[in-house]
N, C-alpha and C positions, 0 to 999 in steps of 0.2 A: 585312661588316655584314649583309647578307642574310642570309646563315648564322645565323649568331648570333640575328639576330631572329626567324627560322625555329623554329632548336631552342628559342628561349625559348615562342614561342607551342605548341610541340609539349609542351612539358614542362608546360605549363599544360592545359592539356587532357587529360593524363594526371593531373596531380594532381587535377582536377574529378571525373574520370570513376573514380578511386578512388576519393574520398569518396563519390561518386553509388552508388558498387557496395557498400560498407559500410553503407549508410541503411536503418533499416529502415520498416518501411509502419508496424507499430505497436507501442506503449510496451510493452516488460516491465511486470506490474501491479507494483505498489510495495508493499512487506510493512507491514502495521502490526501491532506487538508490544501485543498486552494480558499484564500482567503484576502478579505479585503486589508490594504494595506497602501496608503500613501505615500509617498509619490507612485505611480504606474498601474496601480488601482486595483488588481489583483495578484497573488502571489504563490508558491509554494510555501507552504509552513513543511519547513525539517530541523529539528533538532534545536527549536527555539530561534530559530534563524528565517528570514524570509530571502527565500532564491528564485530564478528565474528557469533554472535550468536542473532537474531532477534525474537521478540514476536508480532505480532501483529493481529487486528480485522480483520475481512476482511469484503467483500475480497478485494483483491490487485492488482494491477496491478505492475509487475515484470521491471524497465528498467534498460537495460544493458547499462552501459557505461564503461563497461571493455574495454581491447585493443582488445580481443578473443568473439568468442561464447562461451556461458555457457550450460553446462550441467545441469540439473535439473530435478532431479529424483524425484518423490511423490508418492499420491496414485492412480496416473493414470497415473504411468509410465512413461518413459522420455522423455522430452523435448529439445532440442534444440533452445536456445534464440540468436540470432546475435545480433553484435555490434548494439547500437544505435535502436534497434528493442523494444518494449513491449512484454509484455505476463502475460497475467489473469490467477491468481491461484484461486484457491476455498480452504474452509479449510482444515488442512493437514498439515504432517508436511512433509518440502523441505530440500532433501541434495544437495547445488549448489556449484558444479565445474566447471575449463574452461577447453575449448577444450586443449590437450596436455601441462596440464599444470606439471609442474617442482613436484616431491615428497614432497616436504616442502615448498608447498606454500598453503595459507588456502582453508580449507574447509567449507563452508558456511553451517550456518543449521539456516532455516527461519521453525518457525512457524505461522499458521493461523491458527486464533483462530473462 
């Protein structure tokens, strides 16, 4: 019986100390897709859903798969993202537009949290 509750405790303290050695300190940033989508011409992709208005942890990683570069203004001033390009925000809140885009087409506002 010893034994046995021996190896049971030994084996638990190995399964911890796996887990413990897999952990990481910090979050992969989380991708969020702007994308082209009709009416308003570009959009947030979340959850199979196209939105205007985004909430998320961060931080992030920004990809553009607009037809345009995007403009994107925060708290460290603006950006310029090209087609098909990334780009790392930190928290903040983002107002993203595309390059010479049309009066009545959206305007994106991403926050990170």
């Amino acid at each position: 019986m010893k034994k046995l509750t021996l190896f049971i405790a030994f084996a638990a303290l190995l399964a911890f100390g796996a887990t413990q050695a897999f952990a990481h300190t910090s979050a992969a940033p989380k991708t969020v897709a702007v994308v082209m989508h009709d009416p308003g011409c570009h959009w947030f992709m979340s959850g199979g859903k196209f939105v205007k208005t985004l909430a998320v942890a961060g931080p992030v990683k920004l990809a553009n798969y607009d037809e345009a570069a995007l403009i994107v203004k925060g708290p460290k001033g603006t950006v310029i993202v090209k087609t098909g390009k990334p780009a790392s925000l930190a928290k903040g809140v983002y107002g993203i537009t595309m390059v010479n885009q049309a009066a009545d087409d959206n305007h994106l506002k991403l926050t990170v949290k």
